[in-house]
C-alpha positions, 0 to 999 in steps of 0.5 A: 500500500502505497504512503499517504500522500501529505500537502506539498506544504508539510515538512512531517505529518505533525504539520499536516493539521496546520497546513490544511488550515492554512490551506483552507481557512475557516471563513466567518459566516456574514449573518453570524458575525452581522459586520458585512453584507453582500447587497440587499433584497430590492423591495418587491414595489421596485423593478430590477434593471436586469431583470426580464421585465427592468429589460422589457421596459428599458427597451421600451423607454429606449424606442420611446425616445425616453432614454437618450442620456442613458449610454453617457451615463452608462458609459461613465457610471461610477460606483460611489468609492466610500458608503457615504460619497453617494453625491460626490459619485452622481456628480461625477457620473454626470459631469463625465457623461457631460465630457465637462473637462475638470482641468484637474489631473485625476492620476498620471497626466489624465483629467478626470472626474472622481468622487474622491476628488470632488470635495465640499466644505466639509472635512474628508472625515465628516464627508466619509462619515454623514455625505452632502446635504441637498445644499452642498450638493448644489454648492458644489454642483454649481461650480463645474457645471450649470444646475437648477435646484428644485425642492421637493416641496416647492414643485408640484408632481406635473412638474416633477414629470415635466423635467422627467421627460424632459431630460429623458429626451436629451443627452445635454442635460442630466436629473439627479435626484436627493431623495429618501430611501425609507419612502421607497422600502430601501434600507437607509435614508438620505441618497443621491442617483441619477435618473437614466431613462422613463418608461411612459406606459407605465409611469416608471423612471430608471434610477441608475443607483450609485450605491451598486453594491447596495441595490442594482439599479432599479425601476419607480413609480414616478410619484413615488419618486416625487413622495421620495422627495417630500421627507424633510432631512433632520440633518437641514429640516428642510425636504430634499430635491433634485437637480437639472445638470447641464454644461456650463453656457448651456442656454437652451436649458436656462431658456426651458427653464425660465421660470425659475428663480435659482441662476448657476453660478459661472465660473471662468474656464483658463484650461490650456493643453496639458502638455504646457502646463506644469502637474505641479499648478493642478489641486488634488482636490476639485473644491466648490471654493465657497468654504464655509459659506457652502455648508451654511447655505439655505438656498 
């Protein structure tokens, strides 16, 4: 009978036992442990992307004409880089997906928007622990690109819908939206998503979550949508919103939008080619320049 055969590993059958140990560790079971967690069920109300149906009806949408900013977004969509950075992350999706130049590096020579590098008012510390408010948000949005804020409260549901279809039909202006997780069955409260297509018939907007690893993106009812958008933030005491993103000069938006009393603020553009500028003059951080006066904002 031929000797068993012990692990390359193992210089005598005394170390065979450690050996398989480390071979193949134990792994700490997720639920008894309550520290980690791979995703989170989608609550039945709401319709998966990649789902058959999510599928059905973003096809739909795309035939429609509901879906023209879609593949900008997609083609840059970001999963945010910190549990908390949900603002930052849809602010850069959309501002790559607008091929807005930060004439900042990210990494090596390239320019390139970055969640990590969008900084507000806040310390890296407070923003990794709580986010943006609706406020620093805008504050922050408004200095790379053109915005229009929109409180939750101070729009009606025709009025939600109306700026629904209209950036659904456009790949030159983008919604993100500030909206409570609680009103649609979604563990957690405060969140920031852009919006990626509208589905008609239905009355459903694509939601492109930035928190990928949380939930995937997802379908809505329009006006649960705008419900989302009513509960006040204990963090401001005031409800949340969302936010019309265009390149900075882009007049046919301000022109649709006239109504409005919020004006985005305009910055000037001294960008020269890369290959004549010194790495040394670029700031690691993309700032909304308005230091405290950000987070006290009550716009």
């Amino acid at each position: 009978m031929p000797a068993p055969v012990t692990p390359f590993c193992a210089s005598s059958t005394s170390d065979v036992k450690s050996c398989k140990s480390k071979m193949h560790p134990k792994v700490a079971d997720p639920q008894a442990t309550n520290k980690s967690f791979y995703r989170r069920e989608l609550p039945s109300e709401l319709t998966s992307f990649t789902s058959s149906a999510g599928r059905r009806l973003f096809k739909e949408s795309l035939n429609k004409g509901y879906a023209e900013g879609y593949f900008n977004l997609a083609g840059n969509f970001t999963v945010q880089s910190e549990p908390a950075y949900c603002g930052p992350s849809s602010l850069a999706m959309v501002l790559n997906a607008l091929e807005v130049d930060p004439g900042r590096t990210w990494k090596g020579v390239w320019r390139w928007y970055s969640d990590e590098l969008l900084e507000s008012c806040k310390a890296e510390t407070e923003l990794k622990a709580n986010g943006l408010t609706y406020d620093q948000f805008f504050c922050l949005a408004r200095s790379h690109a053109q915005v229009i804020a929109k409180r939750g409260n101070e729009v009606s549901r025709e009025e939600f819908l109306r700026d629904l279809k209209y950036v659904t039909q456009r790949d030159d202006v983008f919604m993100v939206l500030s909206f409570s997780r609680k009103v649609l069955g979604q563990t957690g409260d405060g969140h920031f998503s852009p919006i990626g297509a509208y589905h008609p018939e239905t009355n459903q907007a694509l939601v492109l979550d930035s928190a990928r690893y949380k939930y995937p993106c997802w379908f809505a009812d329009v006006d649960k949508l705008y419900d989302s958008l009513q509960p006040v933030d204990k963090e401001t005491g005031r409800p949340r919103g969302y936010f019309l993103i265009s390149r900075i000069g882009h007049s046919d938006m301000m022109a649709d939008q006239a109504q409005l009393t919020l004006q985005a603020a305009k910055i000037q553009s001294d960008i020269v080619d890369l290959p004549e500028r010194p790495l040394d003059v670029f700031p690691t951080k993309l700032s909304c320049g308005k230091g405290s006066s950000c987070c006290s904002s009550t716009k």
